[in-house]
C-alpha positions as semicolon CSV with decimal commas, in nm:
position;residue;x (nm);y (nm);z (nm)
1;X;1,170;4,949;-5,688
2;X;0,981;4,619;-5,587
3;X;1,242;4,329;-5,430
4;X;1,254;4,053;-5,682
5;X;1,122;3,731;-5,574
6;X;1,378;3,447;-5,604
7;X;1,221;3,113;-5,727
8;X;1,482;2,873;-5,670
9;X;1,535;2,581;-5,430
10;X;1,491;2,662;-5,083
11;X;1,848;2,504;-5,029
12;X;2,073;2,742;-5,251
13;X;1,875;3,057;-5,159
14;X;2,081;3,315;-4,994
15;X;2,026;3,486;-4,692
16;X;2,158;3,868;-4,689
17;X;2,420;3,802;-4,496
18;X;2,538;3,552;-4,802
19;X;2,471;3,240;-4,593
20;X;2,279;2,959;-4,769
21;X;1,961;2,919;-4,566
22;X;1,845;2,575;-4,474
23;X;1,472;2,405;-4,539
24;X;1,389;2,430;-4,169
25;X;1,476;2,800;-4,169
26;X;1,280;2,887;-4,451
27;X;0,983;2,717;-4,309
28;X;1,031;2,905;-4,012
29;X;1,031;3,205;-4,165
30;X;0,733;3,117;-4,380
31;X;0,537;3,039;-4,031
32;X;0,602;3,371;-3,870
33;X;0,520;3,565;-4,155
34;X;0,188;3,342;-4,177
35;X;-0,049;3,412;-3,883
36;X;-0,203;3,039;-3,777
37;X;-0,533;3,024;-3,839
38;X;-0,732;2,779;-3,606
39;X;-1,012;2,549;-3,751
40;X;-1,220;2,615;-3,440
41;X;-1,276;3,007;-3,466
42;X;-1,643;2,948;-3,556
43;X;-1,708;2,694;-3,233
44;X;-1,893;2,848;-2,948
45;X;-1,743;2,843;-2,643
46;X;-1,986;2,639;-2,435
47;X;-1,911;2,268;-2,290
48;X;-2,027;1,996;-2,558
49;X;-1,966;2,208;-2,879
50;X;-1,972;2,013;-3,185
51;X;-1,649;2,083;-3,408
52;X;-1,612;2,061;-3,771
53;X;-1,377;1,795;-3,808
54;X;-1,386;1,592;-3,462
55;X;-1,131;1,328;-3,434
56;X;-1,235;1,123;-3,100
57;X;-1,582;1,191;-2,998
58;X;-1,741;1,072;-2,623
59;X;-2,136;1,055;-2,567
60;X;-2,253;0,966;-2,213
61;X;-1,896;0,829;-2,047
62;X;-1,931;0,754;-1,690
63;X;-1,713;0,571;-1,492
64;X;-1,781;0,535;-1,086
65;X;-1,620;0,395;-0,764
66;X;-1,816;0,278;-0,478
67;X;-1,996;0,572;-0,408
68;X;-1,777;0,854;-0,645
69;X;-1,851;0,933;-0,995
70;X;-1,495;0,999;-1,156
71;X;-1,606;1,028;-1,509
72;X;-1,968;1,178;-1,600
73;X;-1,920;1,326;-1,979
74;X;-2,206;1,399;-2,133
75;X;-2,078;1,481;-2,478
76;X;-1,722;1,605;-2,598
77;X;-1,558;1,627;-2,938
78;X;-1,205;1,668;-3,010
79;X;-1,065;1,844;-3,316
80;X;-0,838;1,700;-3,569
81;X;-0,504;1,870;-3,605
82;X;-0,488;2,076;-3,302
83;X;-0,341;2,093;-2,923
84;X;-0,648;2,066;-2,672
85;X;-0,582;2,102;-2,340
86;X;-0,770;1,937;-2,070
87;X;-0,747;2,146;-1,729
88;X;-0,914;2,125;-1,390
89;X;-0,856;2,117;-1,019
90;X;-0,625;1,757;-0,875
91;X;-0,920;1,490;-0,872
92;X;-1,147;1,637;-1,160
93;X;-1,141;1,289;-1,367
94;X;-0,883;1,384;-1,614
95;X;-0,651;1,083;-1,598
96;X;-0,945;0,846;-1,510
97;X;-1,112;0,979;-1,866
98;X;-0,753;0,953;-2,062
99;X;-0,760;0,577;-1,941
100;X;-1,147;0,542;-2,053
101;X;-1,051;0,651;-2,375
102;X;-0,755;0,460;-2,426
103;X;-0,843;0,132;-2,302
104;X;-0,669;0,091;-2,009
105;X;-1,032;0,130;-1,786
106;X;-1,352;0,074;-1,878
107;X;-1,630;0,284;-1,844
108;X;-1,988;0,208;-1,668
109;X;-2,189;0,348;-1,962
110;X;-2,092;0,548;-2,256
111;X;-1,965;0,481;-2,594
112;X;-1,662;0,662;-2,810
113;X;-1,527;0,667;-3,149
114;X;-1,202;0,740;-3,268
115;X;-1,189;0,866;-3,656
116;X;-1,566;0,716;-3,692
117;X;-1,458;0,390;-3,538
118;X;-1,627;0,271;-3,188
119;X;-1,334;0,196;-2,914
120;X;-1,586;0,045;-2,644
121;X;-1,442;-0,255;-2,489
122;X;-1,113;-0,228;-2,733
123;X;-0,817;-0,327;-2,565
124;X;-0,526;-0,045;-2,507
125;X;-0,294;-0,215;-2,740
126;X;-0,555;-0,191;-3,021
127;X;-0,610;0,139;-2,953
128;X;-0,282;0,224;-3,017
129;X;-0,260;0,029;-3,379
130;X;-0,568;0,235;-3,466
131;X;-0,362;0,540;-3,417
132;X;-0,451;0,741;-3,099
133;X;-0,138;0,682;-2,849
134;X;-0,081;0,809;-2,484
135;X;0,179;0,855;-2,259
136;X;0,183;0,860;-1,834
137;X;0,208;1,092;-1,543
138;X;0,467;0,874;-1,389
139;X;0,716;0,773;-1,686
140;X;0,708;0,434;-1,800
141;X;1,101;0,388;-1,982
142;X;1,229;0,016;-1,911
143;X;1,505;0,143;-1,687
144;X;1,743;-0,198;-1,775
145;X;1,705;-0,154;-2,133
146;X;1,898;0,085;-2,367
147;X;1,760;0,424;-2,492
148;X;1,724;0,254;-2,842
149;X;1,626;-0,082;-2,730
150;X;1,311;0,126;-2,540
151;X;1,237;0,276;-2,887
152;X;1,232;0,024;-3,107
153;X;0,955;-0,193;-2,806
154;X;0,744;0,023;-2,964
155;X;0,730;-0,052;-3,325
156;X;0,408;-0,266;-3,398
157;X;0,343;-0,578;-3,612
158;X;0,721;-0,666;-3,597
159;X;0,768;-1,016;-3,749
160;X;1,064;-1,098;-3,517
161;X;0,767;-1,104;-3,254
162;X;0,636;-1,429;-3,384
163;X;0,804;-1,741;-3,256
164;X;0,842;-1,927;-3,600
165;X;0,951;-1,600;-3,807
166;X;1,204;-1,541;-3,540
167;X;1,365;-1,888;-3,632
168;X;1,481;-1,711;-3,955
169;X;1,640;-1,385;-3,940
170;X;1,622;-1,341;-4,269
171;X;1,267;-1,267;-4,255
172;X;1,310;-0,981;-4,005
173;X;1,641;-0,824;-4,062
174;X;1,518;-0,512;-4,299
175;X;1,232;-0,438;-4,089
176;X;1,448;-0,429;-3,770
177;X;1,687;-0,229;-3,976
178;X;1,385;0,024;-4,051
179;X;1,266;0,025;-3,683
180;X;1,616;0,154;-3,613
181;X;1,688;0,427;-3,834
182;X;1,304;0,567;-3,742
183;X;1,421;0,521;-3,359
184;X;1,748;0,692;-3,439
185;X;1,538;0,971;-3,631
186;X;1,284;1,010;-3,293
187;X;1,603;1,040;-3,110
188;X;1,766;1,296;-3,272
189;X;1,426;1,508;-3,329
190;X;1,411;1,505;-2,941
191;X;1,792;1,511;-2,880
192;X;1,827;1,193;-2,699
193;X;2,080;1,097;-2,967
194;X;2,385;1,127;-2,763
195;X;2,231;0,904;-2,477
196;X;2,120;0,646;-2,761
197;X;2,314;0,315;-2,578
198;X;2,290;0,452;-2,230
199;X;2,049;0,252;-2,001
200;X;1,694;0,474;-1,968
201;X;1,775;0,471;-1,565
202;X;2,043;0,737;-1,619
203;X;1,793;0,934;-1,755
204;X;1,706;1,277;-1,567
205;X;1,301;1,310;-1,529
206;X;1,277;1,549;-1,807
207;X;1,475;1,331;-2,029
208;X;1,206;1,027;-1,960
209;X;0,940;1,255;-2,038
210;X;1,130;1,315;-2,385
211;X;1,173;0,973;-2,430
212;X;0,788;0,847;-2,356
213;X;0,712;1,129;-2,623
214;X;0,963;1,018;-2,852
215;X;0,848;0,657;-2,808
216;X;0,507;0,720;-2,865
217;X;0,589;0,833;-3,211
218;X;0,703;0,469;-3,290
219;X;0,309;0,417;-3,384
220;X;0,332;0,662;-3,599
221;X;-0,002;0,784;-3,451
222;X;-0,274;1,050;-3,574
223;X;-0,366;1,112;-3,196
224;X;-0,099;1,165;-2,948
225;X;-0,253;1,198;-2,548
226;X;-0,016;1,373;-2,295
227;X;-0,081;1,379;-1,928
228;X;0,125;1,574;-1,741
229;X;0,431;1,608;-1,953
230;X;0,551;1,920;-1,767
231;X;0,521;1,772;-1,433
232;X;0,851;1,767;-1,258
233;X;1,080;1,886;-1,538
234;X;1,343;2,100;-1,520
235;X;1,288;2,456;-1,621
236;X;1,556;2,406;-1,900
237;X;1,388;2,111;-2,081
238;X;1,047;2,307;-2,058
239;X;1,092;2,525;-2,355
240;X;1,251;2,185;-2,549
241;X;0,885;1,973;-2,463
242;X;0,685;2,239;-2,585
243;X;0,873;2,275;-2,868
244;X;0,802;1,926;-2,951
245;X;0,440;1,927;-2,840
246;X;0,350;2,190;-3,079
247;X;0,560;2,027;-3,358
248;X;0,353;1,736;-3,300
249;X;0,088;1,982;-3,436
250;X;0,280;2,114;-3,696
251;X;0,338;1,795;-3,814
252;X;-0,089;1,705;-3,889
253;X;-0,132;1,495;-3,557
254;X;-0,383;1,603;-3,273
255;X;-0,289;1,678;-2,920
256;X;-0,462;1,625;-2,588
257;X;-0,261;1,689;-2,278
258;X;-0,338;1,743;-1,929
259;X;-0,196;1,997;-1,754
260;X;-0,131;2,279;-1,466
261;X;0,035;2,481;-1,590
262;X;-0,192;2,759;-1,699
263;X;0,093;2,953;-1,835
264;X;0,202;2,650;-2,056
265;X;-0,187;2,602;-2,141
266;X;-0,243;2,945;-2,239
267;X;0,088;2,958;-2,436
268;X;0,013;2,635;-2,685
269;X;-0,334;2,530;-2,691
270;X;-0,590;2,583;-2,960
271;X;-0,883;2,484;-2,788
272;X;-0,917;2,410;-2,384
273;X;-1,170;2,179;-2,178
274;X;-1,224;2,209;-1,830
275;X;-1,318;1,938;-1,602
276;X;-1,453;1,922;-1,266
277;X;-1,567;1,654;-1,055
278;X;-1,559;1,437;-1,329
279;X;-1,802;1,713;-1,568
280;X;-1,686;1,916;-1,854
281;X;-1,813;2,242;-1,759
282;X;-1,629;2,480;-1,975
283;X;-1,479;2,471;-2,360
284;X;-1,328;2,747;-2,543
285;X;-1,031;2,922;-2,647
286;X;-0,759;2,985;-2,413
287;X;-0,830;3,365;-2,377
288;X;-1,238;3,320;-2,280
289;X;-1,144;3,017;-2,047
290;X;-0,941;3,210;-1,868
291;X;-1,189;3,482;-1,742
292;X;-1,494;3,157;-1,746
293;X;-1,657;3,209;-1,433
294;X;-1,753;2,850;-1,368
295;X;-1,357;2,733;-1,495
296;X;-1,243;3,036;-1,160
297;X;-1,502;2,855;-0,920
298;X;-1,402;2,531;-0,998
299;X;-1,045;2,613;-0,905
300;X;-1,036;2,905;-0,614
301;X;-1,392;2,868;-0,511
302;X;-1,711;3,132;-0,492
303;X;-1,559;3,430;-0,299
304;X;-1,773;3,506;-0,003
305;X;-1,822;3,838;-0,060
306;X;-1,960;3,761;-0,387
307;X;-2,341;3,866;-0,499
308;X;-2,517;3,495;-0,445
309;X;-2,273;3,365;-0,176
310;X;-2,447;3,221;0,145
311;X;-2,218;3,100;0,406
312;X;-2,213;2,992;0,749
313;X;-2,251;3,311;0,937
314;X;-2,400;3,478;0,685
315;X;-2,726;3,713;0,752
């Protein structure tokens, strides 16, 4: 005999056990039973692919000092609502191209768009208003200001900002009180809640990392840019970032991050790009980047006992 479907409110819906079953958990359980399907199954794995739905999309980007060339993108499109990663050997341009992008550099030649709009020679803070928000290797938290009072920096347009609006409180009060209960939200999403009036120097590393995530979520952005969030993190508060990173994605925003990792990269991403000096010369799923033979060179080198390989010595 067939179970009988219950149609009620997810709240009051009993688990066998008798327990009442929470939202969350019946989302959860909805996920698992729902295999993911990614938007970018169709996309051939070759460097410059176009995607069907590209958020932030670079055409000749170069960027050069003195006599190195950093950044040298030919073309590369990002898709909406997914976790890219961007991977390559220490010196491959990453960072330099997240600060392109994001205004805090600016490129030699090149022009981007972000959601259809051009970015070249808009400033960082700009950027950020239009939606596409990054956070830093080395953490940036105001170390003499409060867990909260870090947060709620981060709101934008904030009428207690302007000098003759701040004269009246009255004109700001309700906003500020709505910039707090969305900082107190962020907090308690990334379990920061507890250190909420603590100064951001007592924060461990891993915690910072939370709260530069967390705080980057004030914007409420469509495009969130990670680099490095895993670097020098405790082991325990691993599991808790990623987590987080790929509830970013559940919640409709894209994700870019730059990382090491390849077990984290493997794990999470939809989509990865490869960089190397300053080139994208690999895109594709996790599983074909993996065994890419240029994505192997570019980090342990051609083997000298490979077909091809001329070395000193060599007959």
């Amino acid at each position: 005999m067939p179970a009988e479907r219950w149609e009620g409110p997810v709240d009051e819906q009993e688990a066998p056990d008798d327990r009442p079953i929470t939202r969350a958990e019946a989302d959860t359980s909805v996920l698992e039973q729902r295999p993911r399907i990614s938007p970018l199954e169709d996309c051939p794995a070759e460097p410059g692919t176009p995607k069907p739905d590209a958020i932030l999309v670079a055409d000749q980007v170069s960027r050069t000092y003195g006599g190195l060339r950093a950044v040298d993108v030919e073309h590369l499109e990002l898709q909406r609502g997914v976790i890219t990663s961007l991977i390559g050997p220490n010196g491959a341009g990453k960072t330099t191209f997240f600060n392109l992008m994001t205004g805090f550099d600016r490129p030699d030649t090149g022009r981007w768009s972000f959601n259809g709009r051009p970015l070249a020679r808009v400033p960082a803070y700009k950027v950020a208003r239009r939606g596409m928000v990054r956070t830093f290797q080395l953490t940036k938290s105001l170390m003499r200001l409060t867990v909260l009072e870090n947060m709620k920096l981060a709101a934008v347009d904030q009428r207690g900002e302007r000098f003759f609006s701040a004269l009246f409180p009255g004109r700001w009060r309700a906003q500020e009180a709505a910039i707090e209960r969305r900082a107190d939200e962020l907090l308690e999403r990334f379990k920061l809640d507890h250190m909420r009036d603590e100064f951001a120097g007592t924060l461990s590393g891993g915690q910072r990392k939370l709260l530069d995530m967390a705080r980057a979520l004030m914007v409420e952005p469509e495009m969130v840019m990670l680099d490095e969030p895993m670097a020098g993190v405790n082991p325990a508060l691993t599991q808790s970032l990623l987590g987080h990173i790929t509830g970013l994605r559940d919640r409709g925003m894209t994700v870019l991050f730059v990382e090491h990792d390849m077990d984290v990269v493997m794990g999470i991403s939809d989509w990865v790009v490869c960089m190397a000096e300053g080139r994208i010369i690999a895109e594709g799923p996790p599983d074909k980047i993996c065994m890419n033979r240029a994505v192997i060179d570019a980090y342990l080198g051609t083997r000298h006992d490979e077909p091809g390989y001329e070395g000193e010595g060599q007959a």
